[in-house]
PDB file with one MODEL, atoms N, CA, C and O in Angstrom:
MODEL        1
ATOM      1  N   UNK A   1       0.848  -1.185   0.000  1.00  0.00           N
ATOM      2  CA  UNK A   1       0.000   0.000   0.000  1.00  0.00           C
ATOM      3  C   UNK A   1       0.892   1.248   0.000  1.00  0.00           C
ATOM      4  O   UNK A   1       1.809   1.169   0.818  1.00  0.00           O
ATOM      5  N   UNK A   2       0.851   2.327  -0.684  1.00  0.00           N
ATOM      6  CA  UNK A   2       1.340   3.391  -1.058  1.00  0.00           C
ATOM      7  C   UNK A   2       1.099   4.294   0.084  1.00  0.00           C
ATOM      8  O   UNK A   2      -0.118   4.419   0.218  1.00  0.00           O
ATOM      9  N   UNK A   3       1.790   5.015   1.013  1.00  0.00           N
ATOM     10  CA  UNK A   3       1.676   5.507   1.860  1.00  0.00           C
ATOM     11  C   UNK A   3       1.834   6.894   1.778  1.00  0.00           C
ATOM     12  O   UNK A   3       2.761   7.090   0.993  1.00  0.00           O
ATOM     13  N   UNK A   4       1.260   8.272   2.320  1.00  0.00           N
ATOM     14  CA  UNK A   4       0.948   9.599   2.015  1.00  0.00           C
ATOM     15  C   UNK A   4       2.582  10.060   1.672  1.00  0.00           C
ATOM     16  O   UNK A   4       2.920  10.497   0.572  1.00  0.00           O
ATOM     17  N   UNK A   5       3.429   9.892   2.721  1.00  0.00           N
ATOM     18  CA  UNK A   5       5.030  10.219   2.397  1.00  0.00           C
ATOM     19  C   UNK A   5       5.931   9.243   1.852  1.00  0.00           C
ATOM     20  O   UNK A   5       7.102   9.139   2.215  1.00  0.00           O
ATOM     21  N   UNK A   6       5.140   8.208   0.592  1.00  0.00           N
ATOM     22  CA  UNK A   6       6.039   7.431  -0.289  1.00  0.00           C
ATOM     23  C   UNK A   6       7.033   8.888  -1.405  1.00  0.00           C
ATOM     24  O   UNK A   6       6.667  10.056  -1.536  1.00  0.00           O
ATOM     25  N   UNK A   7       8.008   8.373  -1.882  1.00  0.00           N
ATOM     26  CA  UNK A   7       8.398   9.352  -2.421  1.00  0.00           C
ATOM     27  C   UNK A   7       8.788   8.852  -3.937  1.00  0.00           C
ATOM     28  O   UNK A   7       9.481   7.835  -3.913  1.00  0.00           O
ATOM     29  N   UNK A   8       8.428   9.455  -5.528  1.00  0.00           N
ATOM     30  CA  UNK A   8       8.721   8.687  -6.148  1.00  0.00           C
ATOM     31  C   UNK A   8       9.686   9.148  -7.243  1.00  0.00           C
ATOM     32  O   UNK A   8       9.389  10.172  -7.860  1.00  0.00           O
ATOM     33  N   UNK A   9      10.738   8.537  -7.525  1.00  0.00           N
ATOM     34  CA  UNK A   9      12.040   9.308  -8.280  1.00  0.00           C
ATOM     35  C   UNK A   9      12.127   8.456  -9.851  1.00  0.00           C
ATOM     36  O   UNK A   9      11.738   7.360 -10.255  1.00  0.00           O
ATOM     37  N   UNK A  10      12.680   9.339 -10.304  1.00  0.00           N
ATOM     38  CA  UNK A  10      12.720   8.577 -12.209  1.00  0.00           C
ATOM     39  C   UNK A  10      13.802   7.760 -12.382  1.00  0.00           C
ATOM     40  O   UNK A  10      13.895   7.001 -13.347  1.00  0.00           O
ATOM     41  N   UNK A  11      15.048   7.905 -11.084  1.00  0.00           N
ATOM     42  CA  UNK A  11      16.121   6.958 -11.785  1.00  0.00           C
ATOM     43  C   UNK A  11      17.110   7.132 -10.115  1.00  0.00           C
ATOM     44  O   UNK A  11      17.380   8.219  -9.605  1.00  0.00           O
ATOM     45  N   UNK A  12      17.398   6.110  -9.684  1.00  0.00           N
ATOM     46  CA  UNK A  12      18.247   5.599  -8.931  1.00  0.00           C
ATOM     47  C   UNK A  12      19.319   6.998  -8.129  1.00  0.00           C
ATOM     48  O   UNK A  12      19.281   7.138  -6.907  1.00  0.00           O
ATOM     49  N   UNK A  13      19.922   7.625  -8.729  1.00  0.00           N
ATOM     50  CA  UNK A  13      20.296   8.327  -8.592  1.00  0.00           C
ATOM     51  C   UNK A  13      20.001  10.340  -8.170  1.00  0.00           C
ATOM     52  O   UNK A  13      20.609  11.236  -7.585  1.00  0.00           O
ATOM     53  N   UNK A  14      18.977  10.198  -8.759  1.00  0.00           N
ATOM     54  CA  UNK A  14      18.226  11.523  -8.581  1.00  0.00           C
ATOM     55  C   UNK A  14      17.838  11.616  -6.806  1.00  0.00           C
ATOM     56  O   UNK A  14      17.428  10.717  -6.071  1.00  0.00           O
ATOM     57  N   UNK A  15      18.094  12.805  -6.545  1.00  0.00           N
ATOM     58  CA  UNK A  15      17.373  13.113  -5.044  1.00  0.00           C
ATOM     59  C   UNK A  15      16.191  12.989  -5.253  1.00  0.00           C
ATOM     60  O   UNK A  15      15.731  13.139  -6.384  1.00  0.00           O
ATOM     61  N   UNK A  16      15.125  12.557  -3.751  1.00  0.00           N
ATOM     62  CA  UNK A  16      14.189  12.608  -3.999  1.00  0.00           C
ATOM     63  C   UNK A  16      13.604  13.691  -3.256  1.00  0.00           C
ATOM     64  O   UNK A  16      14.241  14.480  -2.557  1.00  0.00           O
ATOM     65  N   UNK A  17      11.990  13.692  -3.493  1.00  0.00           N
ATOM     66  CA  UNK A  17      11.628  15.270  -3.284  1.00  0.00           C
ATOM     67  C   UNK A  17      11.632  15.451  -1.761  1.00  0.00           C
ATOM     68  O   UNK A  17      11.646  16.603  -1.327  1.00  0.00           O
ATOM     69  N   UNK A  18      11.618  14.189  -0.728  1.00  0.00           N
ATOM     70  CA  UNK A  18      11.485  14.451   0.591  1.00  0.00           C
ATOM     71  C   UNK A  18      12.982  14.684   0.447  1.00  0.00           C
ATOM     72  O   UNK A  18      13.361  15.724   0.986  1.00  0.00           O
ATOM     73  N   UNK A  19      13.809  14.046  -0.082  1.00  0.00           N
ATOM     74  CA  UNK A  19      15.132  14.980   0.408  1.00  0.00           C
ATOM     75  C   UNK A  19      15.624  16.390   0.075  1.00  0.00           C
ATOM     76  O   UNK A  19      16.610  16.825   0.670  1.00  0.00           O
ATOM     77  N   UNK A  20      14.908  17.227  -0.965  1.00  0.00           N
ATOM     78  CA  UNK A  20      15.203  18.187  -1.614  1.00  0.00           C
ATOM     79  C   UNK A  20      14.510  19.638  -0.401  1.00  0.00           C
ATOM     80  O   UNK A  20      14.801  20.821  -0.224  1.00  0.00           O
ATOM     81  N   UNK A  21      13.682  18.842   0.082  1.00  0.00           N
ATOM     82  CA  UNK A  21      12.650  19.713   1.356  1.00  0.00           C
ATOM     83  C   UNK A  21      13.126  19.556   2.419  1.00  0.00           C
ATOM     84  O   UNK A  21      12.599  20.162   3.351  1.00  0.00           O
ATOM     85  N   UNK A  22      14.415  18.602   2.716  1.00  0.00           N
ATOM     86  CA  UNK A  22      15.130  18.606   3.467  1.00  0.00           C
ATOM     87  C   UNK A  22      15.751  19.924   4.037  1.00  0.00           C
ATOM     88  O   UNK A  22      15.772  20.433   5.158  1.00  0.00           O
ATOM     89  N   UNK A  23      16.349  20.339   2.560  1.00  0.00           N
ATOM     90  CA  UNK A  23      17.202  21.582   2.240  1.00  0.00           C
ATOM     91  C   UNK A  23      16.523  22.466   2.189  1.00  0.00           C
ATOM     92  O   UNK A  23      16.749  23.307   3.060  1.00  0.00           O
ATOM     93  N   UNK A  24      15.289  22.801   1.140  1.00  0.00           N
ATOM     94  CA  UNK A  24      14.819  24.016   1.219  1.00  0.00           C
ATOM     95  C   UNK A  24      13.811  24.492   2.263  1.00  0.00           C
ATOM     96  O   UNK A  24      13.533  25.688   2.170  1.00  0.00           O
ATOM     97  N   UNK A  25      13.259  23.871   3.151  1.00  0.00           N
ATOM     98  CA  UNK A  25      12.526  23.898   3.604  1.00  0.00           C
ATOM     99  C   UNK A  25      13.485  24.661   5.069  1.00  0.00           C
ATOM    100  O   UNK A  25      12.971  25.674   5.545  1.00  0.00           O
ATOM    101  N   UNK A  26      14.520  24.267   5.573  1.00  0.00           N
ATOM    102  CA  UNK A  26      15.057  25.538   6.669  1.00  0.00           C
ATOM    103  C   UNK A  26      15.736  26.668   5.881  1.00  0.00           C
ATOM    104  O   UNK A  26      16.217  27.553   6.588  1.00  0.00           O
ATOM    105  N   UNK A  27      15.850  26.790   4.722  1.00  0.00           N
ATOM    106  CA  UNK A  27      16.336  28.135   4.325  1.00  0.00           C
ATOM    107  C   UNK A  27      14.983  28.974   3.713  1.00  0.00           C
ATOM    108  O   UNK A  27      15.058  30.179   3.472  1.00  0.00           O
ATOM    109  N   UNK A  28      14.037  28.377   3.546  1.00  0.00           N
ATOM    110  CA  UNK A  28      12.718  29.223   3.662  1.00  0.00           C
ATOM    111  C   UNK A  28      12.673  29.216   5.040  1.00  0.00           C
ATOM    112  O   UNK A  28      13.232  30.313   5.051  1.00  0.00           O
ATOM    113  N   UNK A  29      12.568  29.057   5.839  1.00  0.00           N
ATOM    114  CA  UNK A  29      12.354  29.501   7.112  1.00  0.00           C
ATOM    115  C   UNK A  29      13.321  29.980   7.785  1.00  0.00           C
ATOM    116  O   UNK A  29      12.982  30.301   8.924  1.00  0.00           O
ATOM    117  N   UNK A  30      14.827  30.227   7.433  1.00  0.00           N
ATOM    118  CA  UNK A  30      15.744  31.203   7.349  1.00  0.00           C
ATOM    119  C   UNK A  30      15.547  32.548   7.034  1.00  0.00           C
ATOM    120  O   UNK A  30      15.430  33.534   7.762  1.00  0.00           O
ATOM    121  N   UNK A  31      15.526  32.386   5.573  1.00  0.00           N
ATOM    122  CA  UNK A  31      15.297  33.417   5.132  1.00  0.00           C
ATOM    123  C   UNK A  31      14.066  34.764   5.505  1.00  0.00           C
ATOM    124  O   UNK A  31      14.366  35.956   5.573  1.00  0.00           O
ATOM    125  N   UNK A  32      12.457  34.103   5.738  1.00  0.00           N
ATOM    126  CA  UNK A  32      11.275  33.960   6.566  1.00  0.00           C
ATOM    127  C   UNK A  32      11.540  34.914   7.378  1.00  0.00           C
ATOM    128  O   UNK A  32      11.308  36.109   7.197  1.00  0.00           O
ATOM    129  N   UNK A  33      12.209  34.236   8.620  1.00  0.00           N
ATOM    130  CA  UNK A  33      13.078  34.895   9.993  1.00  0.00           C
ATOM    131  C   UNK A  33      13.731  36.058   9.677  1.00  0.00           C
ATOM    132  O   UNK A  33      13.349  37.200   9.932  1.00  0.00           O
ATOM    133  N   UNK A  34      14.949  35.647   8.986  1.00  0.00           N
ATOM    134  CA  UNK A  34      15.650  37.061   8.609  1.00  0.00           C
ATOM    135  C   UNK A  34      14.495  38.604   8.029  1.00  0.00           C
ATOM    136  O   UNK A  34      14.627  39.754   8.449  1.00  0.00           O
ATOM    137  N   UNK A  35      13.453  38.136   7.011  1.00  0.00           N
ATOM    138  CA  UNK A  35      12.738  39.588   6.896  1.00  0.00           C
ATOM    139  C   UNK A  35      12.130  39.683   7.730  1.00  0.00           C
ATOM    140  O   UNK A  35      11.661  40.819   7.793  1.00  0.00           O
ATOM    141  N   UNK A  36      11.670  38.721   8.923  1.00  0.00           N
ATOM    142  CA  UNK A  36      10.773  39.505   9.982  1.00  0.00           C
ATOM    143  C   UNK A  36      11.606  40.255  10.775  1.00  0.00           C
ATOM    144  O   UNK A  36      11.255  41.338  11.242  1.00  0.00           O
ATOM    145  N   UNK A  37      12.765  39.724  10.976  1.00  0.00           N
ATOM    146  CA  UNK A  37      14.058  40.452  11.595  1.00  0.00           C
ATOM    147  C   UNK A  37      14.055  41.602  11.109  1.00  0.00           C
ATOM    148  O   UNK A  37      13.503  42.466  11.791  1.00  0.00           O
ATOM    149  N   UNK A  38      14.549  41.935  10.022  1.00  0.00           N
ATOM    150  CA  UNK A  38      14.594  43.155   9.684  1.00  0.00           C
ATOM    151  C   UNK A  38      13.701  44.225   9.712  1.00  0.00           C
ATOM    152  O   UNK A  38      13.954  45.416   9.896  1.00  0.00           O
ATOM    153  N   UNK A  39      12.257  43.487   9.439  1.00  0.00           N
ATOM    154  CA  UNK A  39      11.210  44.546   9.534  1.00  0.00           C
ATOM    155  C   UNK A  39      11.494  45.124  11.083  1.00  0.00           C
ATOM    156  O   UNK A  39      11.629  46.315  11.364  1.00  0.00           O
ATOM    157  N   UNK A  40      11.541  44.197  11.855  1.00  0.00           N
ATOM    158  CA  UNK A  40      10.932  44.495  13.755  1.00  0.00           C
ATOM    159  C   UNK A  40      12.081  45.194  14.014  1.00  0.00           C
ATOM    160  O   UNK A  40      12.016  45.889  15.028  1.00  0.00           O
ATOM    161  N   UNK A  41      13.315  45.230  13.288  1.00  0.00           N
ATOM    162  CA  UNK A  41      14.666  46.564  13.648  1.00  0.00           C
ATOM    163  C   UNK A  41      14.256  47.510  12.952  1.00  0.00           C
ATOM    164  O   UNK A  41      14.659  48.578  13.415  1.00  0.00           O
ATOM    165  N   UNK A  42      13.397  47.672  11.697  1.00  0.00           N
ATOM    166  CA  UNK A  42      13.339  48.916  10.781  1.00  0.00           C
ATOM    167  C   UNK A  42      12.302  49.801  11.481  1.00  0.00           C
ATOM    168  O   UNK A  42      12.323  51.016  11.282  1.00  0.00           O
ATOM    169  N   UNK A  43      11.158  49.096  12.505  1.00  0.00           N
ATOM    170  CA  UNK A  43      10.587  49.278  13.530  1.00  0.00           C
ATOM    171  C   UNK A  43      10.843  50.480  14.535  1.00  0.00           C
ATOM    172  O   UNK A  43      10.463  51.644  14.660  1.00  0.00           O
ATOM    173  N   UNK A  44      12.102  49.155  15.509  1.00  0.00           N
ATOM    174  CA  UNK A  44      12.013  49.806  16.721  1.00  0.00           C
ATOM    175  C   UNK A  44      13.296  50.975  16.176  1.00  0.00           C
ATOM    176  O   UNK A  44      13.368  51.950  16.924  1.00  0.00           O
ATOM    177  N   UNK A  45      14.102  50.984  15.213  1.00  0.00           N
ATOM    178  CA  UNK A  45      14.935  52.308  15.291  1.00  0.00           C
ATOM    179  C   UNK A  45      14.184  53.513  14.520  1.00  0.00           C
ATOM    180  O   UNK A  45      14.618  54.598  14.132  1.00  0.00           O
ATOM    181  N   UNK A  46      13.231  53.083  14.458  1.00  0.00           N
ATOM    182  CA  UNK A  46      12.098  54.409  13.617  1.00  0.00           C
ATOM    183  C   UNK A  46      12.278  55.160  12.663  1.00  0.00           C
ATOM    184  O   UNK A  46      12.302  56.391  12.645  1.00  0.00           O
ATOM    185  N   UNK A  47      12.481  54.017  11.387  1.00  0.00           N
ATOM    186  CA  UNK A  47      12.057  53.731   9.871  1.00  0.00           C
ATOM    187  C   UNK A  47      11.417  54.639   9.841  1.00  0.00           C
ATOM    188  O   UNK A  47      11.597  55.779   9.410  1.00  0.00           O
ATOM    189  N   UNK A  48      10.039  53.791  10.659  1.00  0.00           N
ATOM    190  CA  UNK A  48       8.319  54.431   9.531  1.00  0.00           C
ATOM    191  C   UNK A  48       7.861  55.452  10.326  1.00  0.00           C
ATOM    192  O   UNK A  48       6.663  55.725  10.248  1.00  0.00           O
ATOM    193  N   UNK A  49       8.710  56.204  11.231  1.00  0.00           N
ATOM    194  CA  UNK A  49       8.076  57.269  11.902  1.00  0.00           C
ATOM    195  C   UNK A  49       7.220  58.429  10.855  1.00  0.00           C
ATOM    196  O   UNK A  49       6.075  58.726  10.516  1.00  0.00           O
ATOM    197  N   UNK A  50       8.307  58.733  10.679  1.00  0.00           N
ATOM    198  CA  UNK A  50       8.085  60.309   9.682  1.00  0.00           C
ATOM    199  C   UNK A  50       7.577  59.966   8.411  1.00  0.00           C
ATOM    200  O   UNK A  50       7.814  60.839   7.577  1.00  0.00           O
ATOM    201  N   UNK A  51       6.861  58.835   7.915  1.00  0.00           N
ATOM    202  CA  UNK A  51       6.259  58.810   6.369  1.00  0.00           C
ATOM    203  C   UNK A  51       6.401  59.876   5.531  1.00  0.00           C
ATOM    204  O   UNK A  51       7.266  59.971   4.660  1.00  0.00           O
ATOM    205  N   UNK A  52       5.218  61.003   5.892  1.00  0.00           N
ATOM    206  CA  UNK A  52       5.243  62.364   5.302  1.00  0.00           C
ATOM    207  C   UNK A  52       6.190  63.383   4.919  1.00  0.00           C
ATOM    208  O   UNK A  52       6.163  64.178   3.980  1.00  0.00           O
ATOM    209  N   UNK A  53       7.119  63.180   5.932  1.00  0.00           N
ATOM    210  CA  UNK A  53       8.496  64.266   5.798  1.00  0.00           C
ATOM    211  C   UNK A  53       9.258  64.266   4.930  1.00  0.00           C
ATOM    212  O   UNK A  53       9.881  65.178   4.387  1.00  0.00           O
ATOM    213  N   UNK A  54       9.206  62.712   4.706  1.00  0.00           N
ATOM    214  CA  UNK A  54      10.747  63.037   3.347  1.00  0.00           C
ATOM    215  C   UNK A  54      10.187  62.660   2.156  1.00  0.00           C
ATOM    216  O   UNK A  54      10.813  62.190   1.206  1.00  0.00           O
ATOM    217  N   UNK A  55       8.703  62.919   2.218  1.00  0.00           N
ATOM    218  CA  UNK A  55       7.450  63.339   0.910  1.00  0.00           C
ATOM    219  C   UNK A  55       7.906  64.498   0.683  1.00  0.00           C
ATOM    220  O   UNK A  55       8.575  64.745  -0.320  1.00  0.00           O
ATOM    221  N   UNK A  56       7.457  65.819   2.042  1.00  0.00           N
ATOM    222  CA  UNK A  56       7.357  66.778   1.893  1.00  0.00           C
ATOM    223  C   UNK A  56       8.772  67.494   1.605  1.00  0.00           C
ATOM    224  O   UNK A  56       8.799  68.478   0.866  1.00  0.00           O
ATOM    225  N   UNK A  57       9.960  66.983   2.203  1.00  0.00           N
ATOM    226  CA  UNK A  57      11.106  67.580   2.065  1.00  0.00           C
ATOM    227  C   UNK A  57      11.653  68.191   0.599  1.00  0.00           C
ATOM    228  O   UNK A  57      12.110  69.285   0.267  1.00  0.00           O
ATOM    229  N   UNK A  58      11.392  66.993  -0.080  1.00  0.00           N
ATOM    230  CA  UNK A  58      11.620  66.642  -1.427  1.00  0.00           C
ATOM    231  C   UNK A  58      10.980  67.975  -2.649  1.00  0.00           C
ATOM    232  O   UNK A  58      11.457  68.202  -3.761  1.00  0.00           O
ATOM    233  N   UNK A  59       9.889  68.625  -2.048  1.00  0.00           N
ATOM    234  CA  UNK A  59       9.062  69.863  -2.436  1.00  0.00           C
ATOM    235  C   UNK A  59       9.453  71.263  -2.708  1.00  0.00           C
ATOM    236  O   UNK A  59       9.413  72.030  -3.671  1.00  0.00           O
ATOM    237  N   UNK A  60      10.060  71.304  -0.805  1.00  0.00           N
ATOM    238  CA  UNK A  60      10.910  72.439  -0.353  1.00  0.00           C
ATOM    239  C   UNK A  60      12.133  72.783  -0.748  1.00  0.00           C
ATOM    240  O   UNK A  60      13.164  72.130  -0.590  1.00  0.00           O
ATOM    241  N   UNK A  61      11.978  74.028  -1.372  1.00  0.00           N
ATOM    242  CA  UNK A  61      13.213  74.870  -1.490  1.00  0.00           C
ATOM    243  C   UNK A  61      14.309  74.873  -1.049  1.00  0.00           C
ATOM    244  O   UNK A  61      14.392  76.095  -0.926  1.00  0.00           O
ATOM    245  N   UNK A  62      15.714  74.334  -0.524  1.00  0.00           N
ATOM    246  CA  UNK A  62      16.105  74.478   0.749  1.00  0.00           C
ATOM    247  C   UNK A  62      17.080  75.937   0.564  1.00  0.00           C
ATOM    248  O   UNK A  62      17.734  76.267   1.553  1.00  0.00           O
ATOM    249  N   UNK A  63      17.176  76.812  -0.707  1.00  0.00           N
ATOM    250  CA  UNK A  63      17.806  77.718  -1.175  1.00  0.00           C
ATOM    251  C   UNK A  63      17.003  78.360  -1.739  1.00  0.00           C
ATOM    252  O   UNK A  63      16.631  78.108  -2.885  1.00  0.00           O
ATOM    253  N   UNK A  64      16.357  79.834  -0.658  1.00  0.00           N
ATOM    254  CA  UNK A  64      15.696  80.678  -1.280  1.00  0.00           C
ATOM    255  C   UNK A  64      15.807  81.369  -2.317  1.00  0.00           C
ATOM    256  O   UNK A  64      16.937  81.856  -2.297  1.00  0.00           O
ATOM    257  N   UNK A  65      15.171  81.736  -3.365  1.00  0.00           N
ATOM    258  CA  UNK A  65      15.711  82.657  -4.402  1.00  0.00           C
ATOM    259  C   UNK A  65      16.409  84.076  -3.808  1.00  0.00           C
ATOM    260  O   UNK A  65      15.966  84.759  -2.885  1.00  0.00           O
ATOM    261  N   UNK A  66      17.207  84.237  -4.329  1.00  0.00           N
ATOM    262  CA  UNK A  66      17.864  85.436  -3.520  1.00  0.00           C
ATOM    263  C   UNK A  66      19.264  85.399  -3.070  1.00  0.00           C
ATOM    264  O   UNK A  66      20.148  86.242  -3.223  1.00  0.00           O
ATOM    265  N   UNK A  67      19.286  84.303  -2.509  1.00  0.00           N
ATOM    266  CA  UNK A  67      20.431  84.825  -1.588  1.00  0.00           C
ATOM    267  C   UNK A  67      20.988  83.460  -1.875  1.00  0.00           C
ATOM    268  O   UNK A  67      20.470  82.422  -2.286  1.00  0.00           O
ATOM    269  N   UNK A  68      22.614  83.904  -1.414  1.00  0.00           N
ATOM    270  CA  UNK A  68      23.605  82.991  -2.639  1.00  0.00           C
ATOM    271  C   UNK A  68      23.855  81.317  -1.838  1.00  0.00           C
ATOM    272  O   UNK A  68      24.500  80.444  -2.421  1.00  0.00           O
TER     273      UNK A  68
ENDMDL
END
């Protein structure tokens, strides 16, 4: 009887797919980790404070006409 985690390969030699999920399966959840990481530091050193400001900065003059 064929069981839910039989695994089935084309030739003797080929990895099979439970072994290939071996591998990818902790570097997706590496990787996973690492952007939640980064988000929760882009966070707490206050990234997304100021949204608007460096909208608005970008607008402003910072060299009035006039004066050198």
């Amino acid at each position: 009887m064929a069981g839910l985690w039989q695994v089935y390969s084309t030739s003797p030699g080929e990895h099979s797919v439970m072994a290939t999920l071996v591998y990818l399966l902790p570097i997706a959840l590496f990787l996973g980790a690492l952007g939640l990481g980064a988000f929760l530091w882009a966070l707490r050193t206050g990234q997304y404070d100021d949204l608007d400001g460096a909208a608005e900065r970008v607008l402003i003059d910072a060299d009035p006409k006039g004066e050198p």
